[in-house]
Each structure stands twice: as C-alpha cells, then as structure tokens.
ZAVEXBA-957113 format. One record per residue (C-alpha): residue in one letter; z, x, y; residue number from 1; chain. Coordinates in steps of 0.02 Angstrom, whole numbers, plus 50000, padded with zeros to 5 digits. Example, Ala and Ser with C-alpha at 12.3 -4.5 7.8 and 13.67 -1.06 7.14 Angstrom:
BEGIN
[node 'a' [50390 50615 49775] 1 'A'] [node 's' [50357 50684 49947] 2 'A'] 
// end
This chain:
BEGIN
[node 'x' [53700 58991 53237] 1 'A'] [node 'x' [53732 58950 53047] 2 'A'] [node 'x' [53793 58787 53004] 3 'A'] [node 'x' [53885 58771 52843] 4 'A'] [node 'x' [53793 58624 52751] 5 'A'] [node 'x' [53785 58660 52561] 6 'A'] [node 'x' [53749 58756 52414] 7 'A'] [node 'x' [53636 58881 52349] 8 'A'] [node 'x' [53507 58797 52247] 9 'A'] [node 'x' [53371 58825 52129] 10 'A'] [node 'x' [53249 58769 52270] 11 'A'] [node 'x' [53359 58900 52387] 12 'A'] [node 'x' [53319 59038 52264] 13 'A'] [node 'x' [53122 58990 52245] 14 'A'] [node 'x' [53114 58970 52434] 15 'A'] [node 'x' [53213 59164 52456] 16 'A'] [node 'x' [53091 59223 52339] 17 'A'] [node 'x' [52922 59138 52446] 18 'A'] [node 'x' [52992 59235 52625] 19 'A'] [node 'x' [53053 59402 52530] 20 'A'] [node 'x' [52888 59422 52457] 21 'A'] [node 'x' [52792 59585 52485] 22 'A'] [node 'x' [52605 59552 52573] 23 'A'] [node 'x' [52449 59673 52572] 24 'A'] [node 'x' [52342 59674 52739] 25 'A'] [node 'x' [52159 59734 52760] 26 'A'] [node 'x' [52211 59905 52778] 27 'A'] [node 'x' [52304 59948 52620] 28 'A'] [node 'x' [52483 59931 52694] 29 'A'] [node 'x' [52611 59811 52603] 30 'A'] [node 'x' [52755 59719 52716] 31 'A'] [node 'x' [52904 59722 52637] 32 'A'] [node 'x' [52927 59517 52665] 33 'A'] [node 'x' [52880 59384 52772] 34 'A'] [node 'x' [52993 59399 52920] 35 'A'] [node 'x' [52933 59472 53089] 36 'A'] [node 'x' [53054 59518 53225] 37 'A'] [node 'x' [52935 59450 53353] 38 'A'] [node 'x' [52898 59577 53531] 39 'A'] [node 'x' [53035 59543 53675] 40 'A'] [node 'x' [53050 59623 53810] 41 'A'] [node 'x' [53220 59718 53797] 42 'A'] [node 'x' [53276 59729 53967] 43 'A'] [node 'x' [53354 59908 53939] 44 'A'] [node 'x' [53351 60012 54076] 45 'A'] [node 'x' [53266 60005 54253] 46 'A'] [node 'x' [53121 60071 54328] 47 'A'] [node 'x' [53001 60104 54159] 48 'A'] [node 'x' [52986 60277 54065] 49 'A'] [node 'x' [53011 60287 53890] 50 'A'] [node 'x' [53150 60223 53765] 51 'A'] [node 'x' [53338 60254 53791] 52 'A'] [node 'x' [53486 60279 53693] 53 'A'] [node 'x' [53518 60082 53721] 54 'A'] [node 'x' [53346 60072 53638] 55 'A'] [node 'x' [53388 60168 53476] 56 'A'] [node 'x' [53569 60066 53449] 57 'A'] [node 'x' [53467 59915 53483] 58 'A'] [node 'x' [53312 59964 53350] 59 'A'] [node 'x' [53430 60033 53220] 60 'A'] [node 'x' [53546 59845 53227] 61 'A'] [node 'x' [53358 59756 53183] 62 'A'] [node 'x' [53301 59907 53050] 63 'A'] [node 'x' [53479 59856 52940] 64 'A'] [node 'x' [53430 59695 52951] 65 'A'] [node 'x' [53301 59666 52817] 66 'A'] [node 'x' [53142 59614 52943] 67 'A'] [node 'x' [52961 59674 52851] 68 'A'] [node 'x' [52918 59684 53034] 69 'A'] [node 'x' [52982 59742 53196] 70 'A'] [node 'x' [52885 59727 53352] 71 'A'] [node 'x' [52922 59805 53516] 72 'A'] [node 'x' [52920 59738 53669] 73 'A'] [node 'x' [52816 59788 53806] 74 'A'] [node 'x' [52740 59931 53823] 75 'A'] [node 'x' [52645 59951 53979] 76 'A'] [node 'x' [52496 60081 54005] 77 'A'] [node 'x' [52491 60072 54169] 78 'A'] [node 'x' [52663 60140 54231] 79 'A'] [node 'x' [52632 60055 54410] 80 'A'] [node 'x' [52582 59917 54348] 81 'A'] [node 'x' [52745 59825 54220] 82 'A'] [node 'x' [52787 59656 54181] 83 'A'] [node 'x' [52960 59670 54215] 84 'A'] [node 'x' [53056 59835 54294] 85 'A'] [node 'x' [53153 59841 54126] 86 'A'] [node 'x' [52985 59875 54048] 87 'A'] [node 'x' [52938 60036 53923] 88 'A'] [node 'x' [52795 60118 53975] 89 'A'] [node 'x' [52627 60217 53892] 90 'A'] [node 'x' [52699 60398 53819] 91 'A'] [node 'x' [52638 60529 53972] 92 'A'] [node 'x' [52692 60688 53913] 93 'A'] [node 'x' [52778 60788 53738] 94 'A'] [node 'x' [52963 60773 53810] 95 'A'] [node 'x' [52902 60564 53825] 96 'A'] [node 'x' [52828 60560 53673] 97 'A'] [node 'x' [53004 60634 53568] 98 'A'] [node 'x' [53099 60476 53649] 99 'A'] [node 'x' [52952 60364 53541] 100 'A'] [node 'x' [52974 60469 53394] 101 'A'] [node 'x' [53163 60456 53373] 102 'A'] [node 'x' [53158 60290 53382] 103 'A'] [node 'x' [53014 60288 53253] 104 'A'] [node 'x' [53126 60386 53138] 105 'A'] [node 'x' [53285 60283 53169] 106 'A'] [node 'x' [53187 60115 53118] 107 'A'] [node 'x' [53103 60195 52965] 108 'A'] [node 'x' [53282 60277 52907] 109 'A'] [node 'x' [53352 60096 52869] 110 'A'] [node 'x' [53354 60079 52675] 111 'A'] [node 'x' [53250 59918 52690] 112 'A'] [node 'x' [53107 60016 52767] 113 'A'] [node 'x' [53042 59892 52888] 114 'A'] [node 'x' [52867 59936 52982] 115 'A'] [node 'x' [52871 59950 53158] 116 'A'] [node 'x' [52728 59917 53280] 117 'A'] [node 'x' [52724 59961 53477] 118 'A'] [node 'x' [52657 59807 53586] 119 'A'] [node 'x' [52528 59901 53715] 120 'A'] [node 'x' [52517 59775 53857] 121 'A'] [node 'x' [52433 59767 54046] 122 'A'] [node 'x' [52521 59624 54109] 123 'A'] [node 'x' [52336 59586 54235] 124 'A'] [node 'x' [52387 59491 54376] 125 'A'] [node 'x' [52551 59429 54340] 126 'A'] [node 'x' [52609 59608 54374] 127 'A'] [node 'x' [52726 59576 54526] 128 'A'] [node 'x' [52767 59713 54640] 129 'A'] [node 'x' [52924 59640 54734] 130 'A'] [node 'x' [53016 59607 54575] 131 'A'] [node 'x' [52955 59757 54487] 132 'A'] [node 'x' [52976 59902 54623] 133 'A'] [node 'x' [52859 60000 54515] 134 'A'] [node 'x' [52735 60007 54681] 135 'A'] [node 'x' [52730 59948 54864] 136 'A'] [node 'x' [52726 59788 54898] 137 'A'] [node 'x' [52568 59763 54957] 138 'A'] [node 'x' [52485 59837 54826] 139 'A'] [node 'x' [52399 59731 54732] 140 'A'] [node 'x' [52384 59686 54564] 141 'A'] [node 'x' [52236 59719 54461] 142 'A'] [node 'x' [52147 59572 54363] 143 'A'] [node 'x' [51954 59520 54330] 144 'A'] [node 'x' [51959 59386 54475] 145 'A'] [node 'x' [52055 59389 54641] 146 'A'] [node 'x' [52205 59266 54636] 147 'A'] [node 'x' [52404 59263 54586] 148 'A'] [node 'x' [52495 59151 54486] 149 'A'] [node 'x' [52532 58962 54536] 150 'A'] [node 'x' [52705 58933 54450] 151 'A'] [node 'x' [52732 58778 54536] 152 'A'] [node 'x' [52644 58651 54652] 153 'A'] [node 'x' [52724 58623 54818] 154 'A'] [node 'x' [52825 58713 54931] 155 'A'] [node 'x' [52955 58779 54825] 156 'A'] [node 'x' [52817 58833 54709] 157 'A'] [node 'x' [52711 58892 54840] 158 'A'] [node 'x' [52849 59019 54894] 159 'A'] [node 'x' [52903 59079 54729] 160 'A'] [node 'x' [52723 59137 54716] 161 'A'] [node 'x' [52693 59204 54880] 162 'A'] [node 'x' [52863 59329 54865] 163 'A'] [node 'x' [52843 59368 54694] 164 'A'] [node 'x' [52660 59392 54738] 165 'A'] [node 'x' [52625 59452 54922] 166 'A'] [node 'x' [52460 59490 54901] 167 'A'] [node 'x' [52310 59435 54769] 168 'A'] [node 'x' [52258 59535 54639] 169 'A'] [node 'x' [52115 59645 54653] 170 'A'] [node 'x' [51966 59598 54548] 171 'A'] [node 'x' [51916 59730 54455] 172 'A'] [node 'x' [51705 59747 54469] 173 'A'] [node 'x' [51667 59917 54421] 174 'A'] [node 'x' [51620 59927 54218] 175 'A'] [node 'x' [51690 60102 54212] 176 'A'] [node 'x' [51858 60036 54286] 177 'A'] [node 'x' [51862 59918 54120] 178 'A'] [node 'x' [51796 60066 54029] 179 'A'] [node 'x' [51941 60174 54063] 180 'A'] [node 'x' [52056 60028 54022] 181 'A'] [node 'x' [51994 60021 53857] 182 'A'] [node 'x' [52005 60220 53850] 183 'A'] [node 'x' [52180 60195 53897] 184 'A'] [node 'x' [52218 60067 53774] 185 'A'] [node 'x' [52160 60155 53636] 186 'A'] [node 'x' [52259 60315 53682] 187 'A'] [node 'x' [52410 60233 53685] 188 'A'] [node 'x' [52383 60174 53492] 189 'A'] [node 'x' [52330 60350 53448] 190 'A'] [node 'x' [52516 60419 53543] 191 'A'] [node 'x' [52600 60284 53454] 192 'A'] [node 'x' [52528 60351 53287] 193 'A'] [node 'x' [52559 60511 53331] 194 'A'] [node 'x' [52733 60481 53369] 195 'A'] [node 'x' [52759 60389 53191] 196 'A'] [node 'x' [52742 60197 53226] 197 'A'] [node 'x' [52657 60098 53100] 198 'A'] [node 'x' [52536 60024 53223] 199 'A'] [node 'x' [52486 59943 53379] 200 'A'] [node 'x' [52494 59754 53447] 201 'A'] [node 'x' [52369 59716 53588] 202 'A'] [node 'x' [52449 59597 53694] 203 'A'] [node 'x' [52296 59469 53714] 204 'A'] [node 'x' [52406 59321 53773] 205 'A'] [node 'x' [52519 59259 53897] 206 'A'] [node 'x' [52409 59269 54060] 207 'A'] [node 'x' [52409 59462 54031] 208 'A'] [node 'x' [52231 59559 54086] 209 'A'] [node 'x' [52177 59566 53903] 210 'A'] [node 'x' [52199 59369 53895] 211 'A'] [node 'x' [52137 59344 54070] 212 'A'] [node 'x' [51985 59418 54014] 213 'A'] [node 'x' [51943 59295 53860] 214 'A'] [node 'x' [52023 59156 53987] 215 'A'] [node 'x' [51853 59050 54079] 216 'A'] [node 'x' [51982 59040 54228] 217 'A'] [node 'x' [52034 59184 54281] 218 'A'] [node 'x' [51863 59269 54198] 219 'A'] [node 'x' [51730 59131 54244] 220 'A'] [node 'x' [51589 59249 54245] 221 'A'] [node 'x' [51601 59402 54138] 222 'A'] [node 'x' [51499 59548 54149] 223 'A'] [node 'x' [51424 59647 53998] 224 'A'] [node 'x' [51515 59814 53966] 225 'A'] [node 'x' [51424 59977 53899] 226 'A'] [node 'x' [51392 60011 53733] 227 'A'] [node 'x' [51435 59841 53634] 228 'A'] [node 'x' [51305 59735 53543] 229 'A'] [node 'x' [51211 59595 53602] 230 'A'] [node 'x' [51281 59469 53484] 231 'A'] [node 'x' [51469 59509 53535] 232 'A'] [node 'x' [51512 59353 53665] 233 'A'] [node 'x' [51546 59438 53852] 234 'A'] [node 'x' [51712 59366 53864] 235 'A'] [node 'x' [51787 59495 53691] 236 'A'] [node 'x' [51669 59630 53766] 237 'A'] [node 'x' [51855 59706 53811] 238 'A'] [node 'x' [51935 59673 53653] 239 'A'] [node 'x' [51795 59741 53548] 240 'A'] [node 'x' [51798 59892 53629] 241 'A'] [node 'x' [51952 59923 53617] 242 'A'] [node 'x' [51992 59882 53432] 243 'A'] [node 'x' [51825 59987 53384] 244 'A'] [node 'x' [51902 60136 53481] 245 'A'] [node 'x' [52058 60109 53385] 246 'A'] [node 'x' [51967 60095 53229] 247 'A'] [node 'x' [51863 60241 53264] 248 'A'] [node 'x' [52019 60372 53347] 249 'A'] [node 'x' [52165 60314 53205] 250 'A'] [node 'x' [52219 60335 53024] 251 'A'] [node 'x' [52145 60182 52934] 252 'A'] [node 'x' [52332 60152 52876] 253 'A'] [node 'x' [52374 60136 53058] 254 'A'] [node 'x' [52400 59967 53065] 255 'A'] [node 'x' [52295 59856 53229] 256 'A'] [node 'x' [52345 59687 53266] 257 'A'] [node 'x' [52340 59573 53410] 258 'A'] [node 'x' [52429 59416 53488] 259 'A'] [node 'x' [52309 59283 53549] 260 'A'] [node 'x' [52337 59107 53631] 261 'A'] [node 'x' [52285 58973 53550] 262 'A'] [node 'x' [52278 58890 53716] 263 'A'] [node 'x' [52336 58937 53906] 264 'A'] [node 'x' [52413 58750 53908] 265 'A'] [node 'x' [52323 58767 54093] 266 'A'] [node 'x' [52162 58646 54173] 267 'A'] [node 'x' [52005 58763 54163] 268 'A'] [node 'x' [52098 58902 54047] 269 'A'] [node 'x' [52095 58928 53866] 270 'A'] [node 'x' [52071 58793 53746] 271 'A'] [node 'x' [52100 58773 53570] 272 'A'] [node 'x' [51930 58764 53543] 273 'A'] [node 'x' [51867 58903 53614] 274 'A'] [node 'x' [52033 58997 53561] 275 'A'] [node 'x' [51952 58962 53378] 276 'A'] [node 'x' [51805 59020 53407] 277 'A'] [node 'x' [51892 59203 53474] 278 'A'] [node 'x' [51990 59201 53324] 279 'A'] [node 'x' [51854 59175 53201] 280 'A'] [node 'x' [51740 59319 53283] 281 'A'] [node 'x' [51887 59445 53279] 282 'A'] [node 'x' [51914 59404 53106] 283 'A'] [node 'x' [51720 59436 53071] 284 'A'] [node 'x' [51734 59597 53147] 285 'A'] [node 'x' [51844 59678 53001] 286 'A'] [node 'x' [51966 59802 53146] 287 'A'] [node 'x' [52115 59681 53135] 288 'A'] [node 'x' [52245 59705 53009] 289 'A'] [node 'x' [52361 59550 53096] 290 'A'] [node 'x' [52344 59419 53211] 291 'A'] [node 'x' [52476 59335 53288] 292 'A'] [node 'x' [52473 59152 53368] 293 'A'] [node 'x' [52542 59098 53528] 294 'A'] [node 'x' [52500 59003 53690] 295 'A'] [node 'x' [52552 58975 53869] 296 'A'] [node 'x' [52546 59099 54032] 297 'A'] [node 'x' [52668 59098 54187] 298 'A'] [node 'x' [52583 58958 54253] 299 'A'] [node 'x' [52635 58854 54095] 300 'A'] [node 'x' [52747 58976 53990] 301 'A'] [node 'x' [52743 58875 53834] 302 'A'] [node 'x' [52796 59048 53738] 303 'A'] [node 'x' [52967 59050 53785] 304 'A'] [node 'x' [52993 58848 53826] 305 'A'] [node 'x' [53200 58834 53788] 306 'A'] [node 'x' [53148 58672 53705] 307 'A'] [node 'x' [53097 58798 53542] 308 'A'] [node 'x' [53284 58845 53519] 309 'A'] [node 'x' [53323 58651 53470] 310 'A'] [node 'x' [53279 58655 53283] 311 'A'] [node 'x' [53266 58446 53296] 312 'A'] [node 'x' [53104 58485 53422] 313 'A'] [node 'x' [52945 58581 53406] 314 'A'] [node 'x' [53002 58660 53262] 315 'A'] [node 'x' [52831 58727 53234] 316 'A'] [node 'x' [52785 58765 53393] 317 'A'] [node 'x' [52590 58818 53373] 318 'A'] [node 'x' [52585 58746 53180] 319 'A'] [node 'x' [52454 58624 53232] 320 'A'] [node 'x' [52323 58768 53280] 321 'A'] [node 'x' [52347 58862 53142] 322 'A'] [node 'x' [52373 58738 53001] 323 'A'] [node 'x' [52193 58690 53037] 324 'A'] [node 'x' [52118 58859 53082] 325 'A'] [node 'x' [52199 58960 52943] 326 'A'] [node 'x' [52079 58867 52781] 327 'A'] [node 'x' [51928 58933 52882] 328 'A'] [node 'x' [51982 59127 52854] 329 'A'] [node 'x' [51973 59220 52728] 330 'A'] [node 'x' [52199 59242 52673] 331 'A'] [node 'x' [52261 59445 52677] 332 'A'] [node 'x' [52209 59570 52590] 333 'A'] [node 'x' [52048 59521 52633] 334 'A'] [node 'x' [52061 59466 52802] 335 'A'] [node 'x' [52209 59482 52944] 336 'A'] [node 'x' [52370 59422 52909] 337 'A'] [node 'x' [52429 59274 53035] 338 'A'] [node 'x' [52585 59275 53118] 339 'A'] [node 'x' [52664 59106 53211] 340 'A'] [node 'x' [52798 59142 53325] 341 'A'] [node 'x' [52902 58971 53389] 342 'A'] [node 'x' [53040 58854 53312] 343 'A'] [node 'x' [53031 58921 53125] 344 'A'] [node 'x' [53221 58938 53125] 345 'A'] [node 'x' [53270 58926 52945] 346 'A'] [node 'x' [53243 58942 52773] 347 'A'] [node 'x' [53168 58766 52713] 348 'A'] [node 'x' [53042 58771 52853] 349 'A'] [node 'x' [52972 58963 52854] 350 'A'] [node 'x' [52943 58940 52660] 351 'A'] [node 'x' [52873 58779 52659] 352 'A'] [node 'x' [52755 58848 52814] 353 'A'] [node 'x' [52725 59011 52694] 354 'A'] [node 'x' [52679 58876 52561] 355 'A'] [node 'x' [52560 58807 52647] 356 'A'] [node 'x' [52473 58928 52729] 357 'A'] [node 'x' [52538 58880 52902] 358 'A'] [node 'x' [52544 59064 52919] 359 'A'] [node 'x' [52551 59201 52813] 360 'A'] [node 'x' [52708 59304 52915] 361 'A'] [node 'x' [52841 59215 53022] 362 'A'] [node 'x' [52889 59293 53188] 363 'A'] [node 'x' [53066 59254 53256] 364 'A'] [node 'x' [53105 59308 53435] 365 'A'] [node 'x' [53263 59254 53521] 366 'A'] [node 'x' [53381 59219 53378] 367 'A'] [node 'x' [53338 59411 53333] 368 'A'] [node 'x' [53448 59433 53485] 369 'A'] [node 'x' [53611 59362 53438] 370 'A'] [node 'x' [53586 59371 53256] 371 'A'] [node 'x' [53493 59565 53216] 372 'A'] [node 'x' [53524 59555 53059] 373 'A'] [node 'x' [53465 59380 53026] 374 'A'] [node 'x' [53350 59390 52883] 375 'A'] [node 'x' [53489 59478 52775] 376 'A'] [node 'x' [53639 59397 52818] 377 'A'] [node 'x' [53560 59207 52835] 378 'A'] [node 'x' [53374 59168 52800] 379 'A'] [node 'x' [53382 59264 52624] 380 'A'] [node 'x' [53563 59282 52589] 381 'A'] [node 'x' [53578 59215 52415] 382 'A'] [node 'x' [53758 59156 52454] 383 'A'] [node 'x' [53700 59032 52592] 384 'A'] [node 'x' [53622 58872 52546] 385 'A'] [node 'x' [53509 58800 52634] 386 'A'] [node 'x' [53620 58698 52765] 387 'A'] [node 'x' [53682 58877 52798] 388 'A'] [node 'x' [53527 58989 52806] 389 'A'] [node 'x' [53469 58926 52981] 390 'A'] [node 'x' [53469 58972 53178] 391 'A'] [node 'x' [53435 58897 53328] 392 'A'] [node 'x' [53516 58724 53404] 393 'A'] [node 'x' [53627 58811 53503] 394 'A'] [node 'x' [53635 58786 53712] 395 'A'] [node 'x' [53660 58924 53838] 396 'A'] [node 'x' [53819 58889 53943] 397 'A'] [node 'x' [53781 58859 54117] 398 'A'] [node 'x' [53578 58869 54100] 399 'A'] [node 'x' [53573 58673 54170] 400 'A'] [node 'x' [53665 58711 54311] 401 'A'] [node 'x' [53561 58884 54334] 402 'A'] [node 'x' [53401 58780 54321] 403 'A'] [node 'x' [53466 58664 54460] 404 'A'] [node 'x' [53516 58796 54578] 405 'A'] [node 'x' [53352 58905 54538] 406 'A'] [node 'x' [53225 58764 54569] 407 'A'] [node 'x' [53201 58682 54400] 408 'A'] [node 'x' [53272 58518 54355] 409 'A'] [node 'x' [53278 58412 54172] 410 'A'] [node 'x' [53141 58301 54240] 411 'A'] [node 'x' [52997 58403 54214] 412 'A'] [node 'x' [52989 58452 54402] 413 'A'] [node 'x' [52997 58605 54496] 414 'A'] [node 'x' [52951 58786 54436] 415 'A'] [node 'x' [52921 58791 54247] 416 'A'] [node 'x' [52932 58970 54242] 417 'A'] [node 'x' [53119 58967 54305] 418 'A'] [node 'x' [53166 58865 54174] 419 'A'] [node 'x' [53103 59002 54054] 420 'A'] [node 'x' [53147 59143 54125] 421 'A'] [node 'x' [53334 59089 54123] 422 'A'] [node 'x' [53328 59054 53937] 423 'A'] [node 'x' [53225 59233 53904] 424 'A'] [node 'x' [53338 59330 54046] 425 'A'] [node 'x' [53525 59269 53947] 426 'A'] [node 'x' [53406 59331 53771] 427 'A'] [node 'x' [53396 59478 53846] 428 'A'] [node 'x' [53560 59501 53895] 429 'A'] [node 'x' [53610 59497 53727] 430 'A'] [node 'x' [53499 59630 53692] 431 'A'] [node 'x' [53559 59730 53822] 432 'A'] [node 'x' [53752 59708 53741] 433 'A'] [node 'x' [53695 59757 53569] 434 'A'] [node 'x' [53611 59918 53651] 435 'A'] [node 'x' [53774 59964 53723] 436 'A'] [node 'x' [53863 59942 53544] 437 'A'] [node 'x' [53954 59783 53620] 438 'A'] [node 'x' [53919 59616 53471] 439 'A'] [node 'x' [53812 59482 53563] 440 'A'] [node 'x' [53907 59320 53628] 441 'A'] [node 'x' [53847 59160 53598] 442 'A'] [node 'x' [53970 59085 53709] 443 'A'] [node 'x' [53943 59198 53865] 444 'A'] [node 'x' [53889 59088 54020] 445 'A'] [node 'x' [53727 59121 54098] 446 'A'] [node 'x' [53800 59173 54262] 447 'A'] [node 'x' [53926 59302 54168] 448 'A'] [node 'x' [53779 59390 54087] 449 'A'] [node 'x' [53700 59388 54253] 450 'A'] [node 'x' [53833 59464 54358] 451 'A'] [node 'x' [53908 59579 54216] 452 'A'] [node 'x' [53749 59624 54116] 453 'A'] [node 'x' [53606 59639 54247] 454 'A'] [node 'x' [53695 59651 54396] 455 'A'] [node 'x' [53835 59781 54340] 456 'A'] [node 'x' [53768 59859 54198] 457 'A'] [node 'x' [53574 59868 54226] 458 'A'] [node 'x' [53564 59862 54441] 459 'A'] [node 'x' [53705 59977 54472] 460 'A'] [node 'x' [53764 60073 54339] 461 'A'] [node 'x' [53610 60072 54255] 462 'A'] [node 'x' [53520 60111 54444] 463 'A'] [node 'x' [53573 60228 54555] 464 'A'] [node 'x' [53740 60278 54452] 465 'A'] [node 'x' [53633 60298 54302] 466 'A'] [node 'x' [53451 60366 54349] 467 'A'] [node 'x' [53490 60537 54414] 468 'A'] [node 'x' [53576 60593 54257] 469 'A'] [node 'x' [53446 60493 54147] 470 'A'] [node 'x' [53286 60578 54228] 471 'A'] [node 'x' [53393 60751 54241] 472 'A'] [node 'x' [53419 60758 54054] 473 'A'] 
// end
C-alpha cells in the first residue's frame, strides 16, 4: 500500500510525465501511457464459459483507473482443456460472443480510454483435470511430449503431481493436430476483434503448450509443420504460424503481442540464451506489435514468486534480460514494444526503468488487485510524492502458516508451486470482492478469503446455487 514519505517534487513531476507518456507501436496504435494492467487470472466464476457480470464490475474498476493497458486473463481455446476452473474460455457461439463485447464496450467507455487485449492461452500439459473438472479424470492432457509436471521432488511432491495429474499428457504427433491449433488460435484473435478488443496476447510462457513448444525439454525434437519457410527455426514453427494467420485474418490496427520467458528457471528448459535468440527472430519477423517478458513454469513458478511483492527484493524481477536484450532491437514504432512484468512497484523505479530502456511499457499484476485504480490515484497522482506513489511491501495474513500446512516451508523446501499459488489464490480473491462491488481488504487473512471467497462465494453459491440460473439466462 502507499506509504506517506514526502513531497511532490520537480523530479516527481518529470518522472509523472516519463510513465504518462503516450507510445506508438508497429501498427499505428498509440497507448495512452506506460502502465499495463498485467493478465491474471480472475477467478470469477466456475466451470469456464464466457465473462460474467462479476467480470464487467471488475473491468470497469481497472478502465477508471488510468492504465494505457489492460490485459485479460486467461482465455482458454480449448474449453476442456483450462488452467484453472475459474478460467474464460474461446467465444463458441453469437449469444458468447455479446458477453465479450459488453465487456469490450464497458472498458472502452472509461474517459481515459485504455486499450484492452484478450490473453488466448492453451495451458499444454499443466492442464489438470482433477482440479479443473472441465473433463474426466483420466483424460489426459495434451502437450508435444508425454509427461506432467514435477512441482516438487520427493514424496510430498511426487503426490501433488500424481493427483493433480493422474495421467501423462498425450504427445501430440500428428502435424494437422498442431495445424488446427494454430487454426484455433488465430480464430480466437479474429472473435476477439470482432467482438471489439484491441488485440490479442499469445500466452508463450509459463510451461503453457505454446512455451512448451519453443522449450528443448518438453519439445526435444520438433517436427517441421506445413507451409513455413526453411529458414524459420522448428522450435517457432508454431508461433509463426500462428502470428502470420493473425496477420493475414485481422485489421492491421488489431493489435498482436505475445508473452515469452526469458528463461523456464528449469535444468534442460529454456535459457536466456536461447530465449534471446526467440526474441530476436520474432522481432525480425515484423507480426508483433508487443512483447512482453517473463520467466518460470509450475515446476519453478518464478512469475508469481511472493518474494516480488517486497519492494526491498527483486524489484526488477526480469530487468537483467531485458536491460541487455532491449539495445539489440530496434525501440517502438519501429519494432515491438517490450513489456516487464515483476517488482516495478512505484514511481522512481518504473520511470527510471522507462529511462533507460529497461522496457518500453510496465506491467503491474497483483497490486492491480487491491489497488484498481492505481495508476491514477498513486503512480501519477500529482499530489503524492514520491515516498507516497508506491505499492507493494505488504504481507498476506496467515500465508506462512498456509505455506506450512500446504507443504511449503521458508527454507526453500517442499512444493514451490504452493507457495505461489497461495500468494496468486488471496490476489484473486480480491478480485473476486471487487467483482461483487465489495472494496478489496488488505487485511483479510488467507484462510478468510479461502473459506468466505472460494469456498462460499465461488464453490457453492457460485456452483450449484449459481450455475442453473447463470446457464438458464
């Protein structure tokens, strides 16, 4: 939360004026400012479909609140196949599609006209179908190799993965199965610009099927798909297909971006290396628009480590990769703009990072939950100095004892995933009060939000009390 330290400044004002600066991508459209209200899942609702009325009073809190950017969270185009069983999934039909488009309209009514893009994911074989009950349980997932995800080693580990998990995914070998993938893909950014989004983010990171792809473990020997030239590298076979589809089916104006690990933080995955290489070759392609930086996947979930809330630690989370990637490409209009997503929590630090071409946008994901209206109440408030005009440093009640009970301890040990999940699950609770019209609560304990908001709200009122009359009207 804010912490009164100070004045405004001259440097305050020259720093406001760096963030709330308009920026021109590749394809003509201008971003308002700097700020990006980074993709989270929003937990809203059970068992997929499209977005709810929790959704708009959500989306319209973050539209007020002076973001140039607001990216969904998840949504999935397989409908059996989600990340979570809160997750949004691919428009099917017109009566689907109106649910997308009033929630288009309700972002783009806000005075401050903030752009919205729909995050079009396959979450590959981290798709879980105990948790998810969006298919039997022995179903598998689908991913290029057959496997499921180690969150832990040893026993505890071992059985986390094995219920989550029952059964390996299916590697998928036929070329036309990745075909229609990429068919599917595409028509999900060609509904979203139908139903009056501003774009599309792939989700290419994370351990999700488009990253598991580019990743040399869980890919280790790619195949050559149909129609793409020889010089394109096997492993973004999938990725160029897609974004050419999505060049070739949309408006030019429709924005296309993509989020991208800069490493999987895993032995045998994804290195920064190689991640620059990927990154340079979609930027020589000329189909991208934005690219956003991030890292981690279940195994290591270094995208939503609690250790980014505390503003004294990995304060730039990913800075590293993209201080030294971002003098090799060519800065927006003329190529993609780059987003970095992790620990830029206030004012002095996103303009200095805007400065020096750290990254050209800033993405800010949990603090968006308990503060909506961050960037105009705090990061360019005028009134706030720059003590004030920060986030982030604050604990979640009860999370160390949660982290105990769940498997995960303060030494490092146990299941890394737990320990993120229960900072990304109270997030979302938050989310989940601010759909309902109820302010978030800093001080709620993590075992309150769990009973109350999932439990109550999303499991039983939100279940059986509340899917009949959802699907009926």
């Amino acid at each position: 939360m804010a912490i009164p330290n100070g004045h405004p400044t001259n440097n305050s004002q020259d720093e406001i004026k760096v963030i709330s600066s308009p920026l021109a991508l590749p394809n003509g459209v201008v971003i308002p400012n700097r700020l990006v209200k980074a993709a989270m899942a929003e937990s809203i609702g059970l068992g997929g479909g499209p977005p709810r009325e929790g959704h708009i009073n959500l989306y319209r809190r973050w539209a007020e609140g002076g973001w140039g950017i607001i990216i969904s969270g998840n949504v999935q185009i397989d409908p059996r196949q989600l990340a979570s069983p809160h997750d949004l999934t691919l428009p099917s039909h017109r009566s689907t599609l109106q649910a997308y488009t009033k929630l288009a309209s309700t972002v783009h009514s806000a005075s401050s006209s903030p752009l919205l893009l729909m995050q079009i994911s396959h979450p590959g074989l981290q798709s879980s179908s105990t948790i998810n009950l969006s298919r039997w349980p022995w179903e598998s997932a689908v991913a290029p190799c057959e496997d499921r995800p180690t969150v832990s080693e040893g026993p505890v580990g071992w059985l986390w993965s094995h219920v989550m998990w029952p059964t390996k995914s299916r590697q998928i070998v036929n070329i036309y199965e990745w075909v229609e993938i990429v068919n599917t893909f595409v028509g999900a950014a060609v509904l979203a610009e139908r139903a009056g989004w501003d774009g599309v983010q792939l989700h290419s990171a994370h351990g999700y099927l488009l990253a598991e792809y580019l990743s040399p473990l869980t890919n280790p020997d790619p195949k050559p798909l149909p129609d793409v030239p020889g010089s394109i590298p096997l492993r973004l076979h999938l990725l160029y297909l897609i974004l050419k589809g999505m060049h070739e089916n949309t408006g030019k104006r429709f924005i296309k971006a993509v989020k991208v690990n800069c490493s999987d933080f895993v032995q045998g995955g994804l290195d920064e290396e190689q991640a620059t290489d990927i990154i340079k070759t979609l930027v020589s392609w000329s189909l991208l628009d934005i690219i956003e930086i991030s890292g981690g996947t279940y195994s290591s979930p270094a995208f939503a480590s609690p250790e980014s809330l505390k503003t004294s630690s990995r304060q730039t989370l990913f800075a590293h990769f993209t201080t030294s990637l971002l003098p090799s490409l060519p800065p927006p209009p003329t190529g993609p703009a780059i987003i970095l997503t992790g620990g830029l929590h206030d004012r002095q630090l996103i303009a200095s990072s805007l400065k020096e071409r750290a990254c050209d946008l800033v993405g800010i994901g949990r603090p968006a939950c308990l503060f909506p209206q961050l960037p105009n109440e705090i990061i360019l408030n005028p009134k706030l100095g720059d003590g004030e005009a920060r986030v982030g440093g604050y604990s979640i009640p009860g999370s160390d004892l949660m982290k105990i009970i769940l498997g995960e301890s303060n030494r490092n040990e146990g299941i890394k995933l737990v320990g993120a999940g229960i900072s990304t699950l109270w997030h979302e609770w938050q989310m989940c009060r601010i759909g309902r019209g109820v302010e978030p609560d800093i001080n709620m304990h993590w075992l309150r939000g769990a009973l109350v908001e999932e439990v109550w709200f999303e499991v039983l009122k939100g279940g059986p009390m509340g899917w009949w009359s959802y699907w009926r009207g």
